[in-house]
C-alpha positions in Angstrom: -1.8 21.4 -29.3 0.9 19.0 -29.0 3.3 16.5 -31.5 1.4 13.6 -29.7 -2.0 14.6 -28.2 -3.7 13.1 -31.3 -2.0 10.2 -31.6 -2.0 8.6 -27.7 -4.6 7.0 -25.9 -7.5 8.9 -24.2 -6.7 7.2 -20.9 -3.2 8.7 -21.4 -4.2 12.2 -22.1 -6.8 12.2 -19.1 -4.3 11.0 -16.2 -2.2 13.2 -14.3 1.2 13.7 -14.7 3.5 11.7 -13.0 6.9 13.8 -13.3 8.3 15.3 -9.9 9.0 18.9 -10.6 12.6 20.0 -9.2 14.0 16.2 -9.7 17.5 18.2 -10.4 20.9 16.5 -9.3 21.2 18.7 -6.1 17.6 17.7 -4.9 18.0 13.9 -5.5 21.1 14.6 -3.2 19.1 16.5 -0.6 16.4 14.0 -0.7 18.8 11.1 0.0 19.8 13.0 3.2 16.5 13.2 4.5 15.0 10.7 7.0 12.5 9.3 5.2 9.0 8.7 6.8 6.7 9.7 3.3 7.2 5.9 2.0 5.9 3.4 4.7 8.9 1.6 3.7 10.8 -0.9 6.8 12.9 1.3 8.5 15.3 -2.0 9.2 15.9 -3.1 5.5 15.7 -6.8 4.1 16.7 -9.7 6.5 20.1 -10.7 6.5 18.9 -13.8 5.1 17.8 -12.0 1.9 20.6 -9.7 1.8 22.8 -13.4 1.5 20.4 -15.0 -0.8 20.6 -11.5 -2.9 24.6 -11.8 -2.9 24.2 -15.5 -4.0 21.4 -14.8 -6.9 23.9 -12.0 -8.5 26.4 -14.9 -10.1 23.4 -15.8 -12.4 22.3 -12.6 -13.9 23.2 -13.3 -17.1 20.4 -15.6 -17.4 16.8 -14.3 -17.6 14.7 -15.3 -14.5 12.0 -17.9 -14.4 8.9 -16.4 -15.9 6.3 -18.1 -13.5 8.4 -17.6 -10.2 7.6 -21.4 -9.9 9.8 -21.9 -6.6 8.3 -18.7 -4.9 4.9 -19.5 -6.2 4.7 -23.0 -5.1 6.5 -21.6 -1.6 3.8 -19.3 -1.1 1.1 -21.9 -2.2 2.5 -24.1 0.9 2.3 -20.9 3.2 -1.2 -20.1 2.5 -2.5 -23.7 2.1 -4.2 -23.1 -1.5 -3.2 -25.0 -5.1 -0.3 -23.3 -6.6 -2.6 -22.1 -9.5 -4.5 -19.8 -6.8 -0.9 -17.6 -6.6 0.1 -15.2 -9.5 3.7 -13.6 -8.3 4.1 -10.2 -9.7 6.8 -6.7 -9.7 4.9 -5.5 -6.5 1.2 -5.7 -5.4 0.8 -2.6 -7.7 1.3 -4.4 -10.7 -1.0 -7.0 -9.9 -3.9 -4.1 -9.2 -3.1 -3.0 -12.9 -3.3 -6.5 -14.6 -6.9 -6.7 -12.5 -8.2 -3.6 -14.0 -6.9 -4.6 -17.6 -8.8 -8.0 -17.1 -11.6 -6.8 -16.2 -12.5 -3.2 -16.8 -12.8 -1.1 -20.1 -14.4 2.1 -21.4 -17.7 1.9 -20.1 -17.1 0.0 -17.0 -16.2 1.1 -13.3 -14.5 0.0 -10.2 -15.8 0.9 -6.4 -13.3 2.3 -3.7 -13.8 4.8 -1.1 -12.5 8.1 -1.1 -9.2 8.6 0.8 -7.8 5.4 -0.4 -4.7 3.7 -2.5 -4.0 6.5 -5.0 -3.0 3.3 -7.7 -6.8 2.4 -7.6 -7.5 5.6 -9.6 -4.4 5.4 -11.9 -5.0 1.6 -12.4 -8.7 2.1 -13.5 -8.3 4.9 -15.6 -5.2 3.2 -17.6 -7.7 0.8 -18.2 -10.0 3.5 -19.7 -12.6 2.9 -16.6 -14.3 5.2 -14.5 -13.3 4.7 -10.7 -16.4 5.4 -8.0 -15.2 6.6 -4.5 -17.6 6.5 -2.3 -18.0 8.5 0.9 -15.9 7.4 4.4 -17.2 7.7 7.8 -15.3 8.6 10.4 -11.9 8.1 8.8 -12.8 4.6 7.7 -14.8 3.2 5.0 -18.7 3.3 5.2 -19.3 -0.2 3.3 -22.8 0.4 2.8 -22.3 3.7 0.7 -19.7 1.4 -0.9 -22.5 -1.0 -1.6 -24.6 1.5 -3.0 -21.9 3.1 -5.2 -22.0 -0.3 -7.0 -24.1 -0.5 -10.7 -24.2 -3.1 -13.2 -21.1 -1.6 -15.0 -19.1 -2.1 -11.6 -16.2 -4.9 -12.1 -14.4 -4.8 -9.0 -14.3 -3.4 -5.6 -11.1 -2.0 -3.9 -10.8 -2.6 0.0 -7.3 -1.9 1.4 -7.2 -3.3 4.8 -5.6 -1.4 6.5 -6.5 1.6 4.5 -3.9 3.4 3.3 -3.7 6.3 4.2 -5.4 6.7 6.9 -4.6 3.5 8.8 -8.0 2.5 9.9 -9.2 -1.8 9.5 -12.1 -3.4 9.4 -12.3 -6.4 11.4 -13.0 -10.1 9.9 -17.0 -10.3 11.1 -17.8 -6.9 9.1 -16.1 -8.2 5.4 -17.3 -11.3 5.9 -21.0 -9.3 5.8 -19.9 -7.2 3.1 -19.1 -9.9 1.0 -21.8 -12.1 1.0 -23.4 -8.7 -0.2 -21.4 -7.7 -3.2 -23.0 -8.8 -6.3 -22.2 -11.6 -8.2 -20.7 -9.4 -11.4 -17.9 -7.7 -9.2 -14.9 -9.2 -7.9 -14.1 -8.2 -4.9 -9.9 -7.0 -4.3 -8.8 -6.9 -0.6 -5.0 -4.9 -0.7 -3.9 -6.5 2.4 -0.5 -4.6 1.7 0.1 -4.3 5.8 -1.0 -8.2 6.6 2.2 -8.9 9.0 1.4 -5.7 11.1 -2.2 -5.5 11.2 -2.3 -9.1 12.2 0.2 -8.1 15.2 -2.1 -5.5 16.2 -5.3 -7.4 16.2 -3.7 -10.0 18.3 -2.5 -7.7 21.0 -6.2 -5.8 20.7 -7.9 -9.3 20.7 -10.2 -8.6 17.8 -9.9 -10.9 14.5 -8.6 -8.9 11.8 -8.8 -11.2 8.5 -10.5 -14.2 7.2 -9.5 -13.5 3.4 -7.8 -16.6 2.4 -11.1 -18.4 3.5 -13.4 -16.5 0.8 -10.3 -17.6 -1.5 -10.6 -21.6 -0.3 -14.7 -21.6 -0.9 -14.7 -19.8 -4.3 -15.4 -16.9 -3.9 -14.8 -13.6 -6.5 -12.5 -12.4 -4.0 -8.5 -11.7 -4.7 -6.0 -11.1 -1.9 -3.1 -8.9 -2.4 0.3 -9.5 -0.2 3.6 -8.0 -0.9 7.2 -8.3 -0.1 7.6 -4.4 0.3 6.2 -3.3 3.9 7.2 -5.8 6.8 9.9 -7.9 4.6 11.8 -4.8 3.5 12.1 -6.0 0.0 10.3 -2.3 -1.2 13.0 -1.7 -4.0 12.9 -4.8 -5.2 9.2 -5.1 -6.4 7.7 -8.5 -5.3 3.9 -9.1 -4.5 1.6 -11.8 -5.1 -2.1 -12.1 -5.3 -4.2 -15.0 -4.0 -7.8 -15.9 -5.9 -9.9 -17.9 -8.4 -7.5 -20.0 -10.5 -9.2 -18.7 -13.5 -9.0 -15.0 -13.1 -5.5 -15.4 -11.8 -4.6 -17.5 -15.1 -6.4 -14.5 -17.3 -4.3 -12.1 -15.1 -0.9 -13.9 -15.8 -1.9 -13.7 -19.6 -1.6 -9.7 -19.3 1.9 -9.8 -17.2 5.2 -8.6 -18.7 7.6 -11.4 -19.3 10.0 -11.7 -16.7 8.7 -9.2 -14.7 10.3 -10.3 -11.4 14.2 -10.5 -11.5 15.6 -13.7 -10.5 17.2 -11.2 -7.6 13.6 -10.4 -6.2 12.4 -14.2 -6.3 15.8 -15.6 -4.1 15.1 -12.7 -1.6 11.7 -13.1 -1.1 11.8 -17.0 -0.7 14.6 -16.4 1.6 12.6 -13.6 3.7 9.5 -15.6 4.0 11.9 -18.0 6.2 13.4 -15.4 8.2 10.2 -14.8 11.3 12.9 -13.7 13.1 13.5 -10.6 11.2 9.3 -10.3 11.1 8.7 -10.5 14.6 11.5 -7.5 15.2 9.9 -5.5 12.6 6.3 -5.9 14.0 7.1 -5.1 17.8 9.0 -2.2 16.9 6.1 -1.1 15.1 3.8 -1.8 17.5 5.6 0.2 20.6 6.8 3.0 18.1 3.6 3.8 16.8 2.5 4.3 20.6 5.0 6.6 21.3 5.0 8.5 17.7 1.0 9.3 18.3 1.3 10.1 22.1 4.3 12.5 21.2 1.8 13.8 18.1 -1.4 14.1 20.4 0.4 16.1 23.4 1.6 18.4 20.6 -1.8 19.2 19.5 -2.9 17.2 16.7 -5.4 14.5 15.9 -4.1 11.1 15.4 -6.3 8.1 14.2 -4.9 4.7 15.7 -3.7 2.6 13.1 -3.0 -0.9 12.6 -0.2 -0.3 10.2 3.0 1.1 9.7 2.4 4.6 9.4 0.2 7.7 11.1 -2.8 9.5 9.8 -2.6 12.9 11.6 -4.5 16.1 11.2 -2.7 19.1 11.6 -5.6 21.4 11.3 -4.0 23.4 8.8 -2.2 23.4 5.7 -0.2 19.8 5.5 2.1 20.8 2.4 3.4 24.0 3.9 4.5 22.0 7.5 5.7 19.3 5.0 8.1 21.8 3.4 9.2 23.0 6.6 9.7 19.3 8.0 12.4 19.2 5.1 14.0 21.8 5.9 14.8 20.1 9.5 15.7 16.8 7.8 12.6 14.5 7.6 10.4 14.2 4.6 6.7 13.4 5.7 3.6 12.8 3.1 1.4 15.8 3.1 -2.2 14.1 2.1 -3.6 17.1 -0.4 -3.9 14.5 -3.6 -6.3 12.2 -1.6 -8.6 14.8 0.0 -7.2 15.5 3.2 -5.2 18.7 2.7 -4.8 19.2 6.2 -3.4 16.1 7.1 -0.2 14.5 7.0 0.7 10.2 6.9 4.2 9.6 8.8 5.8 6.4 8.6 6.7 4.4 12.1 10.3 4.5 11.9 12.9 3.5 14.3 12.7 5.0 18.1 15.7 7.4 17.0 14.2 8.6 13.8 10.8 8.9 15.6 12.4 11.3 18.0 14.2 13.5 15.7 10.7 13.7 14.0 9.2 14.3 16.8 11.9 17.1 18.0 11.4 18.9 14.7 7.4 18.8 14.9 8.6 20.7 18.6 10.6 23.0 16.8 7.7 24.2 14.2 5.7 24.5 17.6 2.1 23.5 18.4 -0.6 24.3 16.1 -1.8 27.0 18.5 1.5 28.7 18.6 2.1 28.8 14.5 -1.6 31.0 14.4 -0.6 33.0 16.9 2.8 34.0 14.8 1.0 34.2 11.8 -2.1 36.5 13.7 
């Protein structure tokens, strides 16, 4: 038994561990080396816009930053066309999902997700001391009815990422529309629209219409949207997301949230890269064009890839992911291998740039097919 086991919480002694074993000096340096596709993080940075408005925010951090992010909030009120009270601005997305689950959820009480989903729903619930309920997925995307049906009279929210993440996968605006009207009345409903900017790109080249979530939040509706500054603005180290929902739940939320959790350095860039559409539009079309290329170059090697409508790859190697991960290291590219969600086969890449894409690509040729890696083994 250990000094503290007695004396912290049960949700604390029933999560996982968190610490990365081998975080030495010399691997931190090795890491740093690596072409990065694990993170789905922008591959082109911050606009130059928020990189100046960064620069100009440094003079004034002495002072502590404004609690409510009142310019940013009101800014993204604008945006969205909603009441400023309908935006809570938080350190990342992520830290919204956690003030959600301490709202609303306690010992006794569950949240609804599908399996093969954001690995914070599970953390977020059990901090909370809740139970989390995946249900089922159906052909690599969510099957909404056993979603439905996973839901009790205990169950407090509902987790859709859309896109999922990880496996890329969306559901279109006419089939949430008929899954919320169908969620009871005791469950809020949370749709982790974490990949807006480039799912929205790919629905309009695809023709199909991808979200109508601000609408549930206009009529009323138990419904909270979650946005971030991380994925197509670049801001990732900087931690700035922002949830859109029912005035009242938002103002319980806000209630929970450190105090000045979001540096005055995070507000200026983010009000700064919500300007720059410049900088958005070059992110998205890369995307777009890369992630063609990245899963054509994937699929003629042999593997599965399921078309995705965000920045990163779901691809099935048919065999062991963390091994091929390991060995993608070694050549100078750090991929996610997908064992802690389920798929320990498969492997989510990140759409980087067309020359990090390539060396990727050239070390996934150097490993050989999947055929050719039995055969050696045989």
């Amino acid at each position: 038994m250990s000094r503290f086991f007695d004396l912290v919480s049960k949700p604390a002694r029933d999560m996982g561990t968190t610490n990365v074993p081998g975080a030495t000096p010399a691997a931190l340096e090795r890491r740093s080396q690596l072409i990065k596709l694990d993170s789905n993080e922008n591959p082109f940075g911050p606009s130059p816009r928020a990189i100046d408005a960064m620069r100009s925010a440094l003079a004034a951090a002495g002072s502590y930053p404004d609690d409510d992010c009142s310019s940013l909030r009101l800014k993204l009120a604008t945006h969205h066309g909603l009441p400023p009270e309908q935006v809570l601005v938080t350190a990342g997305s992520t830290a919204l999902l956690s003030l959600l689950c301490q709202t609303l959820l306690a010992p006794g009480l569950n949240a609804v997700t599908s399996e093969r989903s954001f690995i914070v729903y599970s953390m977020a619930a059990q901090a909370a001391g809740a139970h989390l309920i995946e249900a089922p997925m159906r052909d690599d995307s969510f099957d909404l009815e056993a979603i439905l049906a996973a839901i009790d009279s205990n169950t407090r929210i509902i987790f859709l990422a859309n896109p999922n993440n990880p496996t890329g996968t969306v559901l279109e605006a006419a089939v949430v529309e008929r899954f919320v009207a169908q969620v009871p009345g005791h469950v809020v409903v949370v749709l982790d629209e974490a990949y807006y900017e480039f799912a929205q790109h790919f629905a309009t080249l695809r023709a199909v219409s991808y979200s109508k979530s601000l609408d549930y939040v206009r009529q009323g509706a138990s419904v909270v949207v979650l946005r971030t500054f991380s994925k197509a603005h670049g801001l990732a180290g900087l931690r700035v997301g922002y949830g859109l929902g029912p005035a009242e739940l938002l103002g319980y939320c806000a209630r929970m949230r450190n105090t000045f959790s979001v540096s005055s350095v995070a507000q200026a860039a983010a009000l700064a890269a919500l300007d720059d559409r410049n900088h958005i539009q070059r992110v998205v079309e890369n995307n777009t064009i890369q992630s063609r290329d990245l899963s054509q170059g994937l699929s003629a090697l042999g593997y599965r890839v399921v078309p995705t409508s965000a920045n990163f790859l779901f691809c099935d190697l048919g065999e062991e992911a963390t091994a091929v991960a390991d060995r993608l290291q070694d050549e100078g590219v750090a991929v996610r291998p997908l064992g802690p969600w389920g798929a320990p086969h498969c492997i989510r890449v990140t759409i980087g740039t067309p020359e990090q894409n390539q060396t990727f690509l050239s070390a996934m040729r150097r490993l050989g097919s999947p055929v050719e890696r039995v055969r050696s083994r045989a």
